[in-house]
C-alpha positions as CSV (number, residue, x, y, z in Angstrom):
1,X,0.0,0.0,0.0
2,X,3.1,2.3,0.1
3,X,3.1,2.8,-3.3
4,X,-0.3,3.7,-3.6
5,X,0.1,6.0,-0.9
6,X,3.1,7.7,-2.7
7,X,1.9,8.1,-5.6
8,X,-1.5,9.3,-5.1
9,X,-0.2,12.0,-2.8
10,X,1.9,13.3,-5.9
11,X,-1.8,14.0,-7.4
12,X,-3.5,15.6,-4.4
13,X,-2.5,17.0,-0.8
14,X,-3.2,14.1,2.3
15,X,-6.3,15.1,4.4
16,X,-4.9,16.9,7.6
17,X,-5.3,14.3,10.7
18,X,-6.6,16.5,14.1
19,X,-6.5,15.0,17.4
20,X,-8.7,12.2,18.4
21,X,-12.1,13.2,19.2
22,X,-15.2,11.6,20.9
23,X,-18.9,11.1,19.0
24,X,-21.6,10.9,21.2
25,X,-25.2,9.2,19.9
26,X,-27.5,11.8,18.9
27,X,-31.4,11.6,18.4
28,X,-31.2,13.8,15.1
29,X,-33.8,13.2,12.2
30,X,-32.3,10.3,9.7
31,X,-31.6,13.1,7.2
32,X,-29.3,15.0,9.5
33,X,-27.4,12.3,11.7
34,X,-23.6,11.9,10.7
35,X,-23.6,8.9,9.7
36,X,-26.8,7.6,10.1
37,X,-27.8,4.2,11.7
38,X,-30.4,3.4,9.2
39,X,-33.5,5.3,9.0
40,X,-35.0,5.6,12.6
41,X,-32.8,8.9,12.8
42,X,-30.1,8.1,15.5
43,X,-26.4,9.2,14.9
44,X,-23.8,5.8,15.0
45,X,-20.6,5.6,15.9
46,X,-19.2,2.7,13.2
47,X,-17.5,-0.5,14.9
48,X,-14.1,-1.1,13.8
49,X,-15.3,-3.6,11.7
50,X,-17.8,-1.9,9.2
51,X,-17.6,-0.7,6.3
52,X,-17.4,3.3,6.0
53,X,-17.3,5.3,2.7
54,X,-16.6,9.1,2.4
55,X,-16.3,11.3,-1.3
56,X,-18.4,12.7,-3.7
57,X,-21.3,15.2,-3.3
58,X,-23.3,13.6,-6.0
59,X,-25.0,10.3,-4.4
60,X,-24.4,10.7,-0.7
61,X,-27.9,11.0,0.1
62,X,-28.6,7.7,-2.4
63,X,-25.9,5.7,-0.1
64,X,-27.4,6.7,3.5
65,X,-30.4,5.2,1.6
66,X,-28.8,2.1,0.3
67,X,-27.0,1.6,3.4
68,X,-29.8,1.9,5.5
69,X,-31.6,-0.9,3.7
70,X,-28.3,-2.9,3.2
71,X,-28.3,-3.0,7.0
72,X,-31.6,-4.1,7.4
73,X,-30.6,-7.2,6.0
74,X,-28.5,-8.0,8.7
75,X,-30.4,-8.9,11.7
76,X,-28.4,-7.3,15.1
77,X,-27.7,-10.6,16.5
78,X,-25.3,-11.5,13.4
79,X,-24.0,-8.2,13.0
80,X,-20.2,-9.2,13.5
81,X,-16.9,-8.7,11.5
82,X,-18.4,-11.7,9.3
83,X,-21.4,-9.3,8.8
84,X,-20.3,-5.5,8.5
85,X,-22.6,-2.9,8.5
86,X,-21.9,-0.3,5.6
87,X,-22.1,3.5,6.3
88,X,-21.6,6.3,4.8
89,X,-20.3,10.2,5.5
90,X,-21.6,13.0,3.6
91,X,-19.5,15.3,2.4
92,X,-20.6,17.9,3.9
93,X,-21.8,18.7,7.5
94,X,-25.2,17.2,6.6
95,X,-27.8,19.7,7.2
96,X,-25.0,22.4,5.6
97,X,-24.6,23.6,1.8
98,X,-20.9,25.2,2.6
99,X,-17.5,23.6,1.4
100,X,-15.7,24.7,4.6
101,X,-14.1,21.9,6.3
102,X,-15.4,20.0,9.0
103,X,-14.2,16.8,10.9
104,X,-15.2,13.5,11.2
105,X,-14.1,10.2,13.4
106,X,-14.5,7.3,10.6
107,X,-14.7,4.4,13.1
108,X,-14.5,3.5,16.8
109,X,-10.3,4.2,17.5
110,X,-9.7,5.9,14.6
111,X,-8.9,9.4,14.7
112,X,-10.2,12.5,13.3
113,X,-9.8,13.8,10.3
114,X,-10.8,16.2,7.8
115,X,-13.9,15.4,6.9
116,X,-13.7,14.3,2.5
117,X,-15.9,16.2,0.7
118,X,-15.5,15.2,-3.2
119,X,-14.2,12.3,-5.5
120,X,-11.2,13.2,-5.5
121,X,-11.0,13.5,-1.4
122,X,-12.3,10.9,-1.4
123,X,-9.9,8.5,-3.1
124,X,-6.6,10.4,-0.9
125,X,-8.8,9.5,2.6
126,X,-8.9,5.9,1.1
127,X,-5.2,6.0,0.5
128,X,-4.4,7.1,3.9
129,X,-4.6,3.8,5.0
130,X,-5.2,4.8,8.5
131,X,-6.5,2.1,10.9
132,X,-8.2,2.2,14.1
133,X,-5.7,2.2,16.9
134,X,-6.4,-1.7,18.1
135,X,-7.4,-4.4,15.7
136,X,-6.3,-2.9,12.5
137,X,-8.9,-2.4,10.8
138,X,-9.1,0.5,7.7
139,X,-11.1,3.6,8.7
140,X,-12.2,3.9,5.4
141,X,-13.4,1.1,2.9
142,X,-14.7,2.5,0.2
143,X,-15.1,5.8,-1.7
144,X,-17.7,7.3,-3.9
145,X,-16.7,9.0,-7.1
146,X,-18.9,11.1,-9.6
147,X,-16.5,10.4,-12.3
148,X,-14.3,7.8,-14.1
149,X,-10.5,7.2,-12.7
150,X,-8.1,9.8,-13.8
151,X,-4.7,9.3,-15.4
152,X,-3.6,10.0,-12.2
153,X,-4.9,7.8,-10.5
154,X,-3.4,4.7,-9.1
155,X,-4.0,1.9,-11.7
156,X,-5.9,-1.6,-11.0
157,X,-3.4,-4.1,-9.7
158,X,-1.7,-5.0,-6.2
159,X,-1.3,-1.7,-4.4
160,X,-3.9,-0.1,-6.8
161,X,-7.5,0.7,-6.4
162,X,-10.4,-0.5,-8.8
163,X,-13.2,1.8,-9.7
164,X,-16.9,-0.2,-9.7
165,X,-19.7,1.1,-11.4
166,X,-22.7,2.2,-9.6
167,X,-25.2,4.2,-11.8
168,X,-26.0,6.5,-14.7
169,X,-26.6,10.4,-14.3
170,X,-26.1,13.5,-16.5
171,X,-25.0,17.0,-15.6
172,X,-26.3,20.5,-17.2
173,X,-25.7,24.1,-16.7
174,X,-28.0,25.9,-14.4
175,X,-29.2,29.4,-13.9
176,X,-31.5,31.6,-12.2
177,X,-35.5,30.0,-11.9
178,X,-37.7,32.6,-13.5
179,X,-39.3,32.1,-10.2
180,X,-35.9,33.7,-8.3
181,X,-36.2,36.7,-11.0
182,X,-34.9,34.8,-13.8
183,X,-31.4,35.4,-15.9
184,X,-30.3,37.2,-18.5
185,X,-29.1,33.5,-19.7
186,X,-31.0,31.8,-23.0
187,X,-33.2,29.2,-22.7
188,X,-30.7,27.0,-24.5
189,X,-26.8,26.6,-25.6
190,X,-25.0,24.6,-27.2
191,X,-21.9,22.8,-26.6
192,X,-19.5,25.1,-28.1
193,X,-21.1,28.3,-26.3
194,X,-20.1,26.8,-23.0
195,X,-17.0,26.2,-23.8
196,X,-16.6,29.8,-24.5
197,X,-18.2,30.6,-21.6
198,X,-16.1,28.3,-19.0
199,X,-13.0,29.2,-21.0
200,X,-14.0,33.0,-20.5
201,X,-14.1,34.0,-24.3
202,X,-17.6,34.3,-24.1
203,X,-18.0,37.1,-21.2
204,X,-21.6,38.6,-22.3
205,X,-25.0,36.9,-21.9
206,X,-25.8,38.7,-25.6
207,X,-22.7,37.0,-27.3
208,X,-24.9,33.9,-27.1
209,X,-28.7,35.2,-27.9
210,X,-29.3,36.3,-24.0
211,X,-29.5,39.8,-22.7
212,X,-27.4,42.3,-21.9
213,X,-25.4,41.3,-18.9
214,X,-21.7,39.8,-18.1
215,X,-21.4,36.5,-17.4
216,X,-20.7,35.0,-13.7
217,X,-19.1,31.6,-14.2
218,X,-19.2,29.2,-11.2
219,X,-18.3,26.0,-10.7
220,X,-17.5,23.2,-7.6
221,X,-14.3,23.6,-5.2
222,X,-11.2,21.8,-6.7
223,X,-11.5,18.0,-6.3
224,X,-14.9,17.5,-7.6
225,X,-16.1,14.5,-9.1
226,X,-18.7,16.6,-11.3
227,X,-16.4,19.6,-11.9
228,X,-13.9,16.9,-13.5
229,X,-16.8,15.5,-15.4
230,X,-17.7,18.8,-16.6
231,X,-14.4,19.6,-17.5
232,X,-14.0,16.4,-19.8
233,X,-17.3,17.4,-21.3
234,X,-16.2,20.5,-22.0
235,X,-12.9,19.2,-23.6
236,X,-11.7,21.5,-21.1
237,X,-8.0,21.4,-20.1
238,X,-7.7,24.8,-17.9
239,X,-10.7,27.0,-16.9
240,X,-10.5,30.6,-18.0
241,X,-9.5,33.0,-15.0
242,X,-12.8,34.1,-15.0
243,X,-14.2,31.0,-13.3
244,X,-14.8,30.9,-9.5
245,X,-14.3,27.6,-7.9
246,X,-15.5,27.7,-4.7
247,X,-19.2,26.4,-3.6
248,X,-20.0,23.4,-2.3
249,X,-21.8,21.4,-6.0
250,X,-25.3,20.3,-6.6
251,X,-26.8,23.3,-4.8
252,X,-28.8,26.2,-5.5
253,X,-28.6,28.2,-2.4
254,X,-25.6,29.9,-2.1
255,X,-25.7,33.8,-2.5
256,X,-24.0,33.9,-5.6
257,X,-27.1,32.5,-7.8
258,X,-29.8,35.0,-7.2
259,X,-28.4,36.9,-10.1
260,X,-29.1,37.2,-13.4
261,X,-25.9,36.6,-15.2
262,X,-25.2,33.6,-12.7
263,X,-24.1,30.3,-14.2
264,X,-23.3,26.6,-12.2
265,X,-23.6,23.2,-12.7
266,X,-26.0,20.4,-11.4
267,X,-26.2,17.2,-11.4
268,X,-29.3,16.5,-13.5
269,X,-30.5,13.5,-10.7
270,X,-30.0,15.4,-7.7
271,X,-31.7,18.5,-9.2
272,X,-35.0,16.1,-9.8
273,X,-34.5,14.2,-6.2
274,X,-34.2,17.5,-4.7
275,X,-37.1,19.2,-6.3
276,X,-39.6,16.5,-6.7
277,X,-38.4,13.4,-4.2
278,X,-37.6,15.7,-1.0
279,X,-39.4,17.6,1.5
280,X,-38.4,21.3,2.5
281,X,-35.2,21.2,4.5
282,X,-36.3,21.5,8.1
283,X,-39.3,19.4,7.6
284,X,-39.9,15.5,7.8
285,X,-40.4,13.4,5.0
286,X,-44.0,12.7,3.7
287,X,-45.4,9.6,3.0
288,X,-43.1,8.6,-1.0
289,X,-41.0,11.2,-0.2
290,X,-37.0,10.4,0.8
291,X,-36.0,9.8,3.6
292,X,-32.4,11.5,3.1
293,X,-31.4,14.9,1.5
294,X,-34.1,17.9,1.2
295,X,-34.5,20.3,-1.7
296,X,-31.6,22.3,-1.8
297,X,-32.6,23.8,-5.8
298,X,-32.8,27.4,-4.0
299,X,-32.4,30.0,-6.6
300,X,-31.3,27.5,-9.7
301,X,-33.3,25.8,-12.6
302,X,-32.0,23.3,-14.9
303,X,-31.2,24.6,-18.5
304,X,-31.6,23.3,-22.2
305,X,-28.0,22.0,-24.2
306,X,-29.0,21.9,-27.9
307,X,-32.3,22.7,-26.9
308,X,-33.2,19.5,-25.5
309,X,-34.6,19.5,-21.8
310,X,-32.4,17.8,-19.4
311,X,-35.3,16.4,-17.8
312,X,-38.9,14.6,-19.4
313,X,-42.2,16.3,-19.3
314,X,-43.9,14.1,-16.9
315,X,-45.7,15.4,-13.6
316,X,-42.6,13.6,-11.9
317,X,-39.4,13.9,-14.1
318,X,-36.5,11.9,-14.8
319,X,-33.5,12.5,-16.5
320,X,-34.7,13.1,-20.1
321,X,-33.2,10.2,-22.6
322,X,-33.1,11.9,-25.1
323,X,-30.3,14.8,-23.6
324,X,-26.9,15.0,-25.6
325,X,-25.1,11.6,-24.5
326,X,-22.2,13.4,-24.3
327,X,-23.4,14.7,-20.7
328,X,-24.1,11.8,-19.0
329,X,-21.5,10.4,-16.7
330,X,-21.0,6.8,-14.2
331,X,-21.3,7.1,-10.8
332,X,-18.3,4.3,-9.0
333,X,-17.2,3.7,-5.7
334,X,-13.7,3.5,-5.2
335,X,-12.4,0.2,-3.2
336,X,-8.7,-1.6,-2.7
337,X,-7.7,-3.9,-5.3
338,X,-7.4,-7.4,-4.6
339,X,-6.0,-10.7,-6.3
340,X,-8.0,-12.8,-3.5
341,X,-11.7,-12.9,-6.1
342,X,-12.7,-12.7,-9.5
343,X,-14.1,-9.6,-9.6
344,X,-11.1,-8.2,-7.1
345,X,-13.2,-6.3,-4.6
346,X,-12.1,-8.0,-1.4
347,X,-14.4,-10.5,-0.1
348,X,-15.6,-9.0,3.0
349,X,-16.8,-6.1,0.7
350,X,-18.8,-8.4,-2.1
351,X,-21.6,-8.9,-0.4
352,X,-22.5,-4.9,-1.0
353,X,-20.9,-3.8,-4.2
354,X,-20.2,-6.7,-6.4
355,X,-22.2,-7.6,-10.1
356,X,-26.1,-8.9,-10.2
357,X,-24.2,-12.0,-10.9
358,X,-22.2,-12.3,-8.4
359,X,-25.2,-11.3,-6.2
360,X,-24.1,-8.0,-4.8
361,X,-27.0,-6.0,-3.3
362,X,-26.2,-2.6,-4.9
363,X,-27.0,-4.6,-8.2
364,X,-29.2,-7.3,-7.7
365,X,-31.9,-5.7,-5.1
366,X,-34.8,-4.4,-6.0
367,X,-34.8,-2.3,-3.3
368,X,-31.5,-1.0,-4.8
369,X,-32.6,-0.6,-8.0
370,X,-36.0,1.6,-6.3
371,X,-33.6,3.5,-4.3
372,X,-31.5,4.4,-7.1
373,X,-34.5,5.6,-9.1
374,X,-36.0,7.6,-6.2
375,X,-32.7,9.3,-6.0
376,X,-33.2,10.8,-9.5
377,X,-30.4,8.3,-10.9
378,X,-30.4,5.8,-13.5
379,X,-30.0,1.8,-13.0
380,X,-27.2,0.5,-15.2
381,X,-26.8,-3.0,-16.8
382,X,-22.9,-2.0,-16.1
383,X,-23.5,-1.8,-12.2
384,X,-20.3,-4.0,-10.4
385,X,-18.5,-3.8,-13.6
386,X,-14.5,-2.8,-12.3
387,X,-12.2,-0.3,-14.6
């Protein structure tokens, strides 16, 4: 595991380890508990022996969702090291939309660190290789990422990580709802525009058939899964200067968008989970609605690329089929590489993540497959497939 360490340390900068700190049990709602212990909204403090995943923005609310019915398959009497529990951090404080840092303790005797928000922290948490101060197990197991592996990135083989595929999803540019005030923004542009516009040569909403008004690019903090998807969308190698790159992604609530020459990016399936799947933040979940994540949309609407709608017309969207394929990305979870299986996730792990062959519940569960849908996202004959 040296190597990997080494090497993916030459990509991005370790997370900073604090001093140990103690987690107490909370009564929090589901949605706000860190991590939560299932659905009945009590905070857990993992056993050394779980699993525990940290990383992207994009699905964190689908994974306290598939965790919490993962678990339910495992009665408490044969919840052992046999039998792990999975759980998962969010990479934010959950309840917050800001990027600033906040801690986390992994596991029971592990220490704090900084808690990983985005793929990319992620992955470096995972190649810490930290373990809990008594039996050796890893603090973290997994990682989810809302893009492919990098260059970078340590390859598949001994000392290497392997990236599995979760789900399908699709990301668009957003801009101020009409019900916010709306934006000086068109209703549609196509894929050339926003390269001028996220390479800065395009610095006027009129340059593109909008009004008057100059342009305010945004995009996530450094380390994003979905600003590196954008960015190989885009064909993008360096962002113009003009480009701020500094709120927390797949939200609508930060100051910054109630303007009218405002532009981000969202995730197409957390803009529809958010919007039509969640219950205003503060309030509990009604009956169909999800149990995890509210609707953070705030100021922003979903816009058109080529002047198809990124989502379908129904009373209930999903991710329109039809969008430009050229915008829809795989969501993976990041896990050690093995030579011990086939598939080389290690063993302890297969139960979870593993191929609808191979039985693993992310792929082969209905319930799964439900809870990927409810979350906005798309079910992929490619789920458990490694790269």
């Amino acid at each position: 595991m040296q190597g990997l360490r080494t090497r993916l340390r030459k990509v991005t900068a370790g997370i900073a380890v604090a001093a140990a700190a103690a987690v107490i049990a909370t009564t929090a709602p589901a949605a706000l508990a860190d991590p939560p212990a299932g659905s009945g909204g009590k905070e857990v403090v993992p056993r050394s022996y779980d699993v525990v995943g940290v990383g992207a923005n994009t699905d964190e609310n689908l994974f306290n969702q598939l965790s919490a019915d993962y678990n339910k398959t495992i009665p408490a009497s044969k919840h052992n090291a046999n039998h792990p529990y999975f759980y998962n951090f969010n990479a934010t404080a959950p309840g917050s939309t800001s990027a600033k840092p906040t801690h986390i303790v992994p596991k029971t005797g592990c220490p704090s660190i900084v808690r990983p928000n985005g793929s990319t922290a992620g992955l470096t948490a995972l190649d810490q290789n930290q373990f809990d101060g008594k039996t050796g197990h890893y603090c973290i197991d997994f990682a989810r990422s809302s893009s492919s592996r990098s260059t970078k990135a340590p390859k598949a083989g001994p000392g290497g990580v392997i990236y599995v595929a979760l789900a399908k999803d699709a990301l668009t540019w957003a801009t101020r709802a009409a019900k916010s005030g709306g934006s000086n923004a068109p209703a549609t542009l196509t894929k050339a525009q926003l390269q001028g516009i996220f390479t800065c040569k395009t610095t006027n909403w009129k340059q593109v058939g909008g009004n008057a008004g100059a342009i305010k690019v945004y995009l996530p903090q450094t380390g994003s899964g979905t600003l590196s998807a954008w960015e190989k969308f885009m064909g993008i190698t360096v962002l113009g200067s003009c480009v701020n790159l500094s709120l927390e992604e797949n939200q609508g609530e930060s100051a910054q968008f109630n303007n009218p020459n405002a532009i981000f990016i969202y995730s197409i399936a957390d803009w529809v989970a958010q919007k039509y799947h969640s219950p205003f933040c503060g309030a509990k979940p009604k009956a169909g609605q999800n149990t995890f994540g509210c609707d953070v949309t705030g100021f922003l609407a979903l816009d058109k690329i080529g002047g198809v709608a990124p989502t379908t017309a129904a009373k209930v969207p999903v991710i329109n089929p039809a969008f430009p394929a050229g915008f829809f990305r795989t969501l993976y979870d990041i896990v050690r590489w093995t030579a011990k299986t086939p598939d080389h996730i290690y063993a302890r792990l297969e139960s979870f993540f593993s191929s609808k062959a191979l039985h693993g519940f992310l792929c082969s569960s209905p319930v799964a497959t439900k809870d990927i849908e409810n979350y906005g996202f798309i079910p992929t004959a490619t789920c458990g497939s490694t790269s």
